[in-house]
SEMARLO-402730 format. One record per residue (C-alpha): y, x, z; residue in one letter. Coordinates in steps of 0.2 Angstrom, whole numbers, padded with zeros to 4 digits, always signed. Layout:
<torbas>
YXZA ...
</torbas>
This chain:
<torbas>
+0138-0054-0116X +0130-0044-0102X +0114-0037-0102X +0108-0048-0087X +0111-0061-0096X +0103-0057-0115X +0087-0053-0108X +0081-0072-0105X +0087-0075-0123X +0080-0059-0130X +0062-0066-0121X +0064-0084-0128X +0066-0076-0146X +0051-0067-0144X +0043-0080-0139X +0045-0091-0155X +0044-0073-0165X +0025-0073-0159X +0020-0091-0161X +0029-0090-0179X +0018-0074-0183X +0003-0080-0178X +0006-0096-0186X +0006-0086-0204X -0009-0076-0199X -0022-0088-0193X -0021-0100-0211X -0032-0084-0217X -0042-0083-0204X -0060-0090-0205X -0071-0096-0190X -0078-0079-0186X -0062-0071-0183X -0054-0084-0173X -0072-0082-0163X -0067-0065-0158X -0048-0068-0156X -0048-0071-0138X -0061-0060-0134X -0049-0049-0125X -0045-0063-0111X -0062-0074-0110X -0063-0072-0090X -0066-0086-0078X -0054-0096-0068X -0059-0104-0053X -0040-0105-0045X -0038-0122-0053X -0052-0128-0048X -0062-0129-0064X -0071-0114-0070X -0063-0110-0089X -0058-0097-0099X -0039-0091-0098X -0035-0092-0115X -0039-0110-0112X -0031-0114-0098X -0013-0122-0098X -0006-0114-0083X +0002-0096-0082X -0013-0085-0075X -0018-0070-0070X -0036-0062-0066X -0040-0046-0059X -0058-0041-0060X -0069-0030-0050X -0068-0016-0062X -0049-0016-0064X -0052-0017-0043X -0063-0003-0042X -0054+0009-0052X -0036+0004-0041X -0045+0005-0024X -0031-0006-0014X -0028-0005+0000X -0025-0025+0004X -0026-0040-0008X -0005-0040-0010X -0008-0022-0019X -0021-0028-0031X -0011-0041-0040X +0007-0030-0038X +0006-0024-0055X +0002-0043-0064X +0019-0049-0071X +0031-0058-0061X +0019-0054-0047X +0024-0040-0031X +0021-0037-0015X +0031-0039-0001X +0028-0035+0018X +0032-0016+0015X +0018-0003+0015X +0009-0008+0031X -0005-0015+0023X -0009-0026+0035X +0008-0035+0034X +0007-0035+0015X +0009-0051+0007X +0011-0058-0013X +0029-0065-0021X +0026-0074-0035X +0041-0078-0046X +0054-0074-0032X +0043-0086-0020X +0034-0078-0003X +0024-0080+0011X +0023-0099+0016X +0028-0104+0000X +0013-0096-0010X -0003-0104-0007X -0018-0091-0003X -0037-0101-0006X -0053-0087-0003X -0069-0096-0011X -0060-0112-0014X -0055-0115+0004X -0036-0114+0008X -0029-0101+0020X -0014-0107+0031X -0008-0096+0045X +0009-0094+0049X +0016-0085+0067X +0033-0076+0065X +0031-0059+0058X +0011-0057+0059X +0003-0055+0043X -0006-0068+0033X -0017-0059+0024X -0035-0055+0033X -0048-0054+0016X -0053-0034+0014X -0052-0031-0002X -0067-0021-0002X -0075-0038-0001X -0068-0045-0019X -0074-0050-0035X -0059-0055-0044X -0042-0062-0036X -0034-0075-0048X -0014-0077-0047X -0008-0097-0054X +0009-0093-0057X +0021-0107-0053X +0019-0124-0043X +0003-0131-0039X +0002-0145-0028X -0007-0156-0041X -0023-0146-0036X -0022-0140-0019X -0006-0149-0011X +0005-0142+0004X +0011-0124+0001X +0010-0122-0017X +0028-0119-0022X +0028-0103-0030X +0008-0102-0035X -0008-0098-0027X -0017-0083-0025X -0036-0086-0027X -0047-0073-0019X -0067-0073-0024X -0080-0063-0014X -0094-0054-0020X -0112-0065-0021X -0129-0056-0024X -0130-0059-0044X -0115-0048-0044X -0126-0033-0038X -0143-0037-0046X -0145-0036-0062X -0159-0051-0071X -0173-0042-0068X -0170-0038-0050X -0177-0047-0034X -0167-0034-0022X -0155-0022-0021X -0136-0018-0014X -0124-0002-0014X -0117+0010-0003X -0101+0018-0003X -0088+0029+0004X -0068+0033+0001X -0057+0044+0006X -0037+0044+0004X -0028+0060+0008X -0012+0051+0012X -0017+0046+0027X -0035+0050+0028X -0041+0034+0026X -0061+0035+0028X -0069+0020+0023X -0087+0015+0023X -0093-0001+0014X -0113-0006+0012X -0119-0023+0005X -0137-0028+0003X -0144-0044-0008X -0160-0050-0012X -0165-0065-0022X -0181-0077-0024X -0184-0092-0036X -0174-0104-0027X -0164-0092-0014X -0151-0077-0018X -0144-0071+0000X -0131-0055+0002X -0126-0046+0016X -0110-0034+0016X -0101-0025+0029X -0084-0012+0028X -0078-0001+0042X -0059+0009+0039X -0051+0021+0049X -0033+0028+0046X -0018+0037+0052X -0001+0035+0049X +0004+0033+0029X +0015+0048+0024X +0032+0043+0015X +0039+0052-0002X +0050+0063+0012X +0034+0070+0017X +0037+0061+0035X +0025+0048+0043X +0028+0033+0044X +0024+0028+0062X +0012+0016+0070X +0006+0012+0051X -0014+0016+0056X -0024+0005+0062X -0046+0004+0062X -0053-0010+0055X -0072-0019+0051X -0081-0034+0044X -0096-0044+0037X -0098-0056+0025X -0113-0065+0024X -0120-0078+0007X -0135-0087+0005X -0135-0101-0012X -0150-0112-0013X -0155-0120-0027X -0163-0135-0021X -0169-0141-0037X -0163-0141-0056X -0147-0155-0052X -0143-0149-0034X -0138-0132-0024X -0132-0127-0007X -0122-0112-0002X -0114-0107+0016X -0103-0093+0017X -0099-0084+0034X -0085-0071+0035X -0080-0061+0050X -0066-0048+0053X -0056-0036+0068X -0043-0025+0064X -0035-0016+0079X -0020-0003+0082X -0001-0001+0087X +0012-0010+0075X +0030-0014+0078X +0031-0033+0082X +0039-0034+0067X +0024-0025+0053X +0039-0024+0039X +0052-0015+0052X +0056+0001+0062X +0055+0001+0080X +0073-0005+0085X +0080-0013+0103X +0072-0030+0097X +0058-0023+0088X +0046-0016+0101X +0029-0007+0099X +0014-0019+0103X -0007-0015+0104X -0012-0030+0092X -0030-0034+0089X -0035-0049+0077X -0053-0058+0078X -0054-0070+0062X -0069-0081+0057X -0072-0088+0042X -0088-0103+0039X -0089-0115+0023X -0107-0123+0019X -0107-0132+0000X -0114-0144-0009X -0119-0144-0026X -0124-0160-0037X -0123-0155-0056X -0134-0169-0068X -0137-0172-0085X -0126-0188-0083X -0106-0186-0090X -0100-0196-0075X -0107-0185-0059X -0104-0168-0056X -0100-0165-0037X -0095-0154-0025X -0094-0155-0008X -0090-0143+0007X -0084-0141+0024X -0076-0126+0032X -0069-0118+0047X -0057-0104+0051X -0052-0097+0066X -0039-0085+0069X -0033-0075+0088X -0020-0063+0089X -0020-0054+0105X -0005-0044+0110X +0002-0032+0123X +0019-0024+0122X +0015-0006+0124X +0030-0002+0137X +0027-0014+0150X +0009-0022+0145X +0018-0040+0143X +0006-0050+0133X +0006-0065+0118X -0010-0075+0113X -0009-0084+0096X -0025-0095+0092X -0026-0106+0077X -0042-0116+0070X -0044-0127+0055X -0059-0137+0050X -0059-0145+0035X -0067-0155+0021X -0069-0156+0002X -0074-0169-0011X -0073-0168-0028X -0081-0176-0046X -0079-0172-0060X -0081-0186-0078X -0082-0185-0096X -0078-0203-0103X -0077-0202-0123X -0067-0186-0125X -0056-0187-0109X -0063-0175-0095X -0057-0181-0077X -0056-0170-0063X -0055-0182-0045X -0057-0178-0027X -0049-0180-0008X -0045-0165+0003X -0044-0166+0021X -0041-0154+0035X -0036-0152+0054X -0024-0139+0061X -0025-0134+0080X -0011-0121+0084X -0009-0114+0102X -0001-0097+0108X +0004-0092+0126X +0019-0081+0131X +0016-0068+0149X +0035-0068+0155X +0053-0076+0155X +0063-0078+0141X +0051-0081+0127X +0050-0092+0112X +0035-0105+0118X +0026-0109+0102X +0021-0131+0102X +0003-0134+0107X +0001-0145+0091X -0012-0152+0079X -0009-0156+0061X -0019-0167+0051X -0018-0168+0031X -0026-0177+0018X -0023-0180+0000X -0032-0187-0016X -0029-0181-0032X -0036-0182-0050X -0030-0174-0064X -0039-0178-0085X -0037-0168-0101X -0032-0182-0116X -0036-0176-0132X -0023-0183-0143X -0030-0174-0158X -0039-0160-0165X -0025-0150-0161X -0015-0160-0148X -0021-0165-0131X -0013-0171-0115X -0016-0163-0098X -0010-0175-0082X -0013-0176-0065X -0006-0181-0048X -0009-0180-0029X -0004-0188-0014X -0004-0181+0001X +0000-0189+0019X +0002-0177+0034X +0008-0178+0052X +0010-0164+0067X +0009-0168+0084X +0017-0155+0099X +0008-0162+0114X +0019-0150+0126X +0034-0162+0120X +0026-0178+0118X +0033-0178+0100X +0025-0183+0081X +0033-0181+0064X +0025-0186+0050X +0029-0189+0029X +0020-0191+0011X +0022-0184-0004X +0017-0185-0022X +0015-0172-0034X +0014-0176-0052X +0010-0163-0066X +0011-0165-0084X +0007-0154-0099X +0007-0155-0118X -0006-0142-0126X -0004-0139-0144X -0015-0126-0153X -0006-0123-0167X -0023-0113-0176X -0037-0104-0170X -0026-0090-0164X -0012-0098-0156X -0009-0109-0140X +0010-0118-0137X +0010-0125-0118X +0026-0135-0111X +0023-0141-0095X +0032-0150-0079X +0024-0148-0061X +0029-0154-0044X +0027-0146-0029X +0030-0145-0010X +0028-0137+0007X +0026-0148+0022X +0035-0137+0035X +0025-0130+0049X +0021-0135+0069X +0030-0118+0074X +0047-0124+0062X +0048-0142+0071X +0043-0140+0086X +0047-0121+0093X +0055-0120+0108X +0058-0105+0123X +0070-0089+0122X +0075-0081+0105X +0083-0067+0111X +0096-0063+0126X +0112-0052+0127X +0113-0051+0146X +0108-0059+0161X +0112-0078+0159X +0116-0073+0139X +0100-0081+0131X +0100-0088+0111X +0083-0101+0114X +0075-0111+0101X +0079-0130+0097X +0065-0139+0089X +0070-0150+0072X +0057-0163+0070X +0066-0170+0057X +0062-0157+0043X +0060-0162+0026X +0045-0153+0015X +0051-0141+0002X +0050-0145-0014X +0050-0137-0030X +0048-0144-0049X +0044-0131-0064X +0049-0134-0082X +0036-0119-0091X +0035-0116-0111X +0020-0104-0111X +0011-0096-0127X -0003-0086-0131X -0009-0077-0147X -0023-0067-0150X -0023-0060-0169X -0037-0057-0179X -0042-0039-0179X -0035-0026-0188X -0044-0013-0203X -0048-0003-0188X -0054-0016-0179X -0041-0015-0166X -0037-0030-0158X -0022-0037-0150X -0017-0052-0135X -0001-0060-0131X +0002-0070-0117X +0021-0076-0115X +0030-0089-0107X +0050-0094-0098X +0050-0106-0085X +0064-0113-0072X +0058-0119-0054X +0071-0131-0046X +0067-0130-0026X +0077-0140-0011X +0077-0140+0005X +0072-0124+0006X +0067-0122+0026X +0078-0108+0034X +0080-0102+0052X +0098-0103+0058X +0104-0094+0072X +0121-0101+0078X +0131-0092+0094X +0144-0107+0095X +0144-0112+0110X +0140-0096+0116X +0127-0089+0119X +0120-0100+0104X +0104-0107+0099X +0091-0106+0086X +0082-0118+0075X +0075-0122+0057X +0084-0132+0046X +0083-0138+0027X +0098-0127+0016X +0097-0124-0001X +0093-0130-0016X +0088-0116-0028X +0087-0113-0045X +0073-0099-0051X +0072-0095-0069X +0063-0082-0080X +0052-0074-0092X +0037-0066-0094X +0028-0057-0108X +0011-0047-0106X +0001-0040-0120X -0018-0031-0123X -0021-0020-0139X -0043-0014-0139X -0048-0002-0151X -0066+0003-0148X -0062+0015-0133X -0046+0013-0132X -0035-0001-0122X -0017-0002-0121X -0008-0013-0109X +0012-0018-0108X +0021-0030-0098X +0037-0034-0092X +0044-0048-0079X +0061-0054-0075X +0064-0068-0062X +0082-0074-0058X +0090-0086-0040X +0104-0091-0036X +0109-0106-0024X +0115-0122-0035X +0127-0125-0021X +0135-0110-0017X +0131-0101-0034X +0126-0085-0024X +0111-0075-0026X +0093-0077-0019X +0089-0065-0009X +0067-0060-0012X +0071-0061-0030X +0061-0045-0038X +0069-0033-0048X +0063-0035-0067X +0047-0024-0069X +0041-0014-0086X +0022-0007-0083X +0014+0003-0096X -0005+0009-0092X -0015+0015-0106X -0034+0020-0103X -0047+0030-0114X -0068+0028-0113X -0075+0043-0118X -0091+0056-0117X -0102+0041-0121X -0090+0028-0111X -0098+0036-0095X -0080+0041-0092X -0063+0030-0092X -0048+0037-0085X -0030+0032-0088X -0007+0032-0084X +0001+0019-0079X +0019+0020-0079X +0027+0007-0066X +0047+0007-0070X +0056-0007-0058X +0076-0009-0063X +0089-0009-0048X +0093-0025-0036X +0109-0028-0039X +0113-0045-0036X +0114-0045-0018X +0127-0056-0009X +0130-0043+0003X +0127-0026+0006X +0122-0011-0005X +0112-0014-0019X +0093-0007-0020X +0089+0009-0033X +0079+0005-0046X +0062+0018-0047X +0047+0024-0059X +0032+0026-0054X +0015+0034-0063X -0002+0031-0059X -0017+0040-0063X -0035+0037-0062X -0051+0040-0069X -0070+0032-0065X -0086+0043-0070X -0104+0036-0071X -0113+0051-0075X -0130+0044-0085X -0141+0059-0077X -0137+0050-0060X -0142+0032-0060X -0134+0023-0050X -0119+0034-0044X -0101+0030-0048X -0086+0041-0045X -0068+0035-0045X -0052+0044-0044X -0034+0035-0039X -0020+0045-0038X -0004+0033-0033X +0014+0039-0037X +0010+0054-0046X +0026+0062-0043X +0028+0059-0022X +0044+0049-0026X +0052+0042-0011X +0056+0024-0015X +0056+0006-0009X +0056-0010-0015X +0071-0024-0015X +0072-0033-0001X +0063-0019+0009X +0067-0011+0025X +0053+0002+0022X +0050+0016+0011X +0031+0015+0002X +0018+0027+0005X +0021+0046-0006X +0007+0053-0017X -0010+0046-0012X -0025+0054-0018X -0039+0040-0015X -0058+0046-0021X -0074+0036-0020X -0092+0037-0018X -0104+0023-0026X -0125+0024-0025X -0130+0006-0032X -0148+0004-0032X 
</torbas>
């Protein structure tokens, strides 16, 4: 038997090693110690819609807080999450193209929400990802299908980014206050500049916060440049919450941002014949006002909210000044409940919202994107069902019904879909968790895949491949069989103690929506069409040992496609991924600083073409908040310690070599 093929069963086996360990642990355990057992994981999660803890929750998470964010310095919100299991980052080292994978799943196909509103924009090769990360809180990664809660898009997960809000920057006793800070990276002299101001009275907290970056081209592990990867960028984000009175609470939320410089019209590619330099310049806005209704009933706990985003890409290719303008805004709506009734909790709601894409092409021979709107709205509910003290139920379902007009062609399609979810959650004893769980998921397919028309590419005069619309695309759809566990055991003589989260799961996906470029007849055309059906498989294992000043991390992620048809090989399938990262608190805990060691096997199952090198990696940083100077904090990244010259699978791109990033952090 191949190694390839032992490790799912090695992960398996580990799996029930756990849960049978933890088993014959907890039976001596007594209420204290299963009080402090999940201690290590007791953070928030707001990705599925309902704030708990996740050690409680049934689906695959992961949380990164502002700390762990602080002490990484990213550089976009793809490079936060990249060293979460199972998770990486795709788009190659231009951060603005960056973008998340989860299990093997990318782009479309993983859901992005930013303070509970959904993100959807999706233009050839411009990025999707427009949140600084300088602006987070937390970013939360549901790993796996999840169009129970939020519906279209949610094949592989959903990556969940929270801003800061004024109580994170003053502490209880505080009526105003904020931060200033400054960083520096050596790689490409990144200078960045971020400031944020909050105030609170009895009823009203407000914050403002604004960021300004600056860079030049990111060096590679070769010591050359990788061209046309600066770019300037700035932003605000502005919160007020008001607490109306004890039962209800309103909060509005406006973000704006504009990031500006030269890119290859392709952001993950080298300049070629068909990859031309362009000026880009982005505007994005972002407004959500919520409502808040929390009583002393069981039955009625509301929120409402309505949101807008507006995206514009303006374009010029640098050689000749031709020009593209891509424009898309949404305005949408949320209701939602939530009810206790005996001991089942019920979570119900509707979601609605409205697409309007345009774009406009200067010259001949260009793809016409439609002039379309699409409108989608869904209900769903989902209940927890205690069975026992030790059994419950968790179900949910949503329908969603959505339609997309191209008014240039006079054409509609429209389609319905219904995503069930179900979950059986046994805690076996105070310390351990057993999950297996089935979801349903889909993606409906976008204005620009039905309805594209215009030139692809030409070959000579007369010789033009154009695009055919296909308003006859299905949705993609995925469904995820998941046996997830955790144990936490109870601390040791030394009062160490030590987390275990691990779970294998297979994700089933068809019609997977491909673009097909065909030359027969020549000169060809070029449209989207529904190909595979794909078979995703896995395993997971991530663990956390605390001993007073002392954490130890180690995780490991392998994720497996191949085409059920064909029986060839995925291709975006990560290579598995071992990290290792090991921090110390000491001289009072004023200072922390740790290695992590990233090691990613080698790509090999490719269809075609070379494989792709495996590499390791190793990180350091360190963070100092001297107790002479309050108020000041001083972090240290230093990114691929050894200047190796590496890229990822799938990659066209080498990442960036050493980077030296330092910060500067008055807080007052």
């Amino acid at each position: 038997m191949s190694n390839t093929r032992k490790k799912p069963l090695i992960s398996t086996v580990s799996l029930a090693f756990f849960a049978a360990l933890a088993s014959d642990c907890v039976w001596s355990q007594g209420d204290e110690a299963s009080d402090q057992s999940f201690a290590i994981n007791k953070v928030l999660v707001s990705a599925t819609r309902t704030e708990s803890n996740v050690s409680e929750s049934g689906r695959a998470v992961s949380v990164v807080e502002k700390s762990q964010l602080e002490v990484m310095q990213p550089q976009s919100v793809a490079q936060a999450v990249r060293y979460e299991t199972n998770v990486t980052m795709s788009g190659g080292p231009r951060s603005g193209s960056q973008g998340v994978n989860i299990r093997g799943l990318s782009g479309s196909k993983v859901l992005q929400v930013v303070d509970g509103v959904r993100q959807v924009f999706e233009s050839g090769h411009r990025p999707s990802y427009f949140l600084d990360p300088e602006m987070l809180k937390s970013v939360e990664v549901v790993k796996g299908p999840a169009s129970t809660l939020w519906g279209s898009g949610a094949l592989g997960g959903v990556v969940a980014q929270n801003t800061i809000s004024a109580a994170d920057l003053l502490k209880p006793s505080q009526d105003w206050g904020g931060f200033i800070k400054t960083s520096f990276n050596a790689n490409n002299d990144k200078q960045t500049y971020v400031s944020a101001l909050a105030g609170r009275t009895e009823t009203l907290d407000w914050l403002l916060n604004g960021y300004f970056r600056d860079s030049n081209d990111l060096k590679q592990g070769n010591d050359q440049n990788l061209e046309n990867s600066g770019k300037r960028d700035h932003g605000v984000l502005a919160k007020t919450q008001w607490q109306i009175d004890e039962n209800q609470g309103l909060n509005f939320v406006y973000r704006q941002s504009n990031e500006a410089g030269e890119i290859p019209s392709n952001g993950e590619a080298n300049l070629s014949s068909s990859v031309f330099l362009i000026d880009r310049d982005t505007d994005t806005q972002n407004a959500a006002l919520e409502y808040e209704l929390n009583t002393e009933s069981d039955h009625i706990n509301a929120l409402a909210s309505v949101y807008w985003n507006h995206i514009e890409m303006e374009e010029a290719r640098v050689s000749d000044g031709r020009g593209d303008s891509t424009e898309l805004d949404v305005l949408g709506l949320s209701l939602q409940n939530s009810s206790v009734l005996d001991s089942m909790t019920l979570l119900y709601g509707v979601d609605g919202y409205s697409e309007d894409f345009s774009g406009t092409r200067d010259g001949a021979n260009r793809p016409l994107p439609p002039e379309a709107n699409t409108k989608v709205w869904g209900a769903y509910v989902s209940a927890n069902v205690p069975l026992s003290e030790t059994f419950q139920w968790e179900l949910g379902a949503r329908y969603d019904r959505f339609e997309t007009e191209a008014e240039n062609l006079n054409n509609k399609a429209s389609d319905d879909d219904v995503s069930p979810s179900i979950a059986l959650i046994w805690q076996a004893s105070d310390a351990l968790q057993l999950t297996l769980r089935h979801d349903r998921a889909f993606r409906a397919p976008s204005s620009e895949e039905l309805y594209t028309t215009g030139t692809h590419f030409c070959m000579g005069p007369g010789m033009c491949n154009t695009f055919l619309s296909n308003p006859d695309l299905k949705p993609e759809k995925a469904a995820n069989t998941e046996l997830l566990a955790r144990v936490a055991f109870e601390p040791n003589e030394q009062g160490g103690q030590w987390y275990v989260e691990s779970s294998v799961f297979e994700n089933k996906v068809d019609n997977f929506i491909e673009q097909i470029v065909s030359f027969s007849p020549f000169p060809g055309n070029t449209t989207w069409v529904n190909v595979e059906k794909a078979t995703i498989k896995g395993a997971e294992v991530a663990t956390t040992y605390i001993q007073d000043a002392l954490t130890l991390k180690l995780s490991y992620g392998q994720t497996r496609g191949k085409d059920k048809n064909t029986n060839e090989y995925l291709s975006n399938i990560p290579a598995d991924k071992k990290t290792i990262d090991a921090s110390y608190a000491w001289a009072d805990r004023s200072i922390t600083s740790g290695l992590r060691v990233t090691d990613v096997d080698a790509q090999n199952r490719v269809n075609n073409g070379a494989d792709y090198a495996g590499y390791t990696i190793a990180d350091l940083y360190a963070s100092w908040s001297p107790k002479e100077l309050s108020g000041v904090k001083l972090d240290l990244a230093v990114n691929n310690l050894t200047d190796r010259y590496f890229r990822q699978a799938w990659q066209e791109l080498y990442e960036p070599g050493r980077e030296v990033i330092v910060s500067a952090k008055y807080s007052f």
